[in-house]
C-alpha positions in Angstrom: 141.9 91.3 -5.0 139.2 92.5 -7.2 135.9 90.1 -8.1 133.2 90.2 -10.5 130.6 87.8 -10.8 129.4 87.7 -14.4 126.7 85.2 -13.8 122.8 86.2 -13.6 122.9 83.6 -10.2 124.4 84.9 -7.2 127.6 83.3 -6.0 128.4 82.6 -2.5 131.6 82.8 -0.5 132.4 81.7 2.6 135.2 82.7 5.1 138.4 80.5 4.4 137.6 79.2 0.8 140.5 79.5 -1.5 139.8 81.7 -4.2 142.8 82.8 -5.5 147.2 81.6 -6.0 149.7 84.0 -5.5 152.5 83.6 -8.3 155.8 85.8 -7.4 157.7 86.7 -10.6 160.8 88.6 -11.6 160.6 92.2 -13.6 163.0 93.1 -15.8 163.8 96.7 -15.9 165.7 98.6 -18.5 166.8 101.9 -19.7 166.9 103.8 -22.8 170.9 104.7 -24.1 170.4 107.1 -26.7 172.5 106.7 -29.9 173.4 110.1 -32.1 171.2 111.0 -34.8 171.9 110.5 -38.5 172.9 114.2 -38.9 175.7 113.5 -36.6 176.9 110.4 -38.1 178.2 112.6 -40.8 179.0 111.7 -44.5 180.0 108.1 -46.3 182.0 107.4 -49.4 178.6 106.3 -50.6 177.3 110.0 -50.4 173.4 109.9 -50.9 173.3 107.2 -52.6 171.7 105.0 -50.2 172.5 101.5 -49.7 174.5 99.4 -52.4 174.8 103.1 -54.3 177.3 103.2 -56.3 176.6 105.9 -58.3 176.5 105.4 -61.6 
């Protein structure tokens, strides 16, 4: 455990005082699943269009 004192007074500790709480926690982990990119999608009856396109 790391301490600072960011006081101008010193602070005193003595042997046995409580300073600090231990909290255990879960961590979630996760990995990446990598999808194919838009080139290898392919082509849609929309063409280039874009989105709601419909061509006209």
């Amino acid at each position: 455990m790391l301490l600072i004192n960011h006081g101008d007074a010193p602070f005193e500790l003595r042997r046995g005082e409580r300073i600090a709480q231990l909290l255990v926690a879960p961590v979630a982990s996760f990995s990446w699943v990598l999808e194919p990119t838009v080139e290898a999608l392919g082509g849609t009856a929309r063409g280039e269009g874009g989105y709601g396109s419909t061509g006209r």
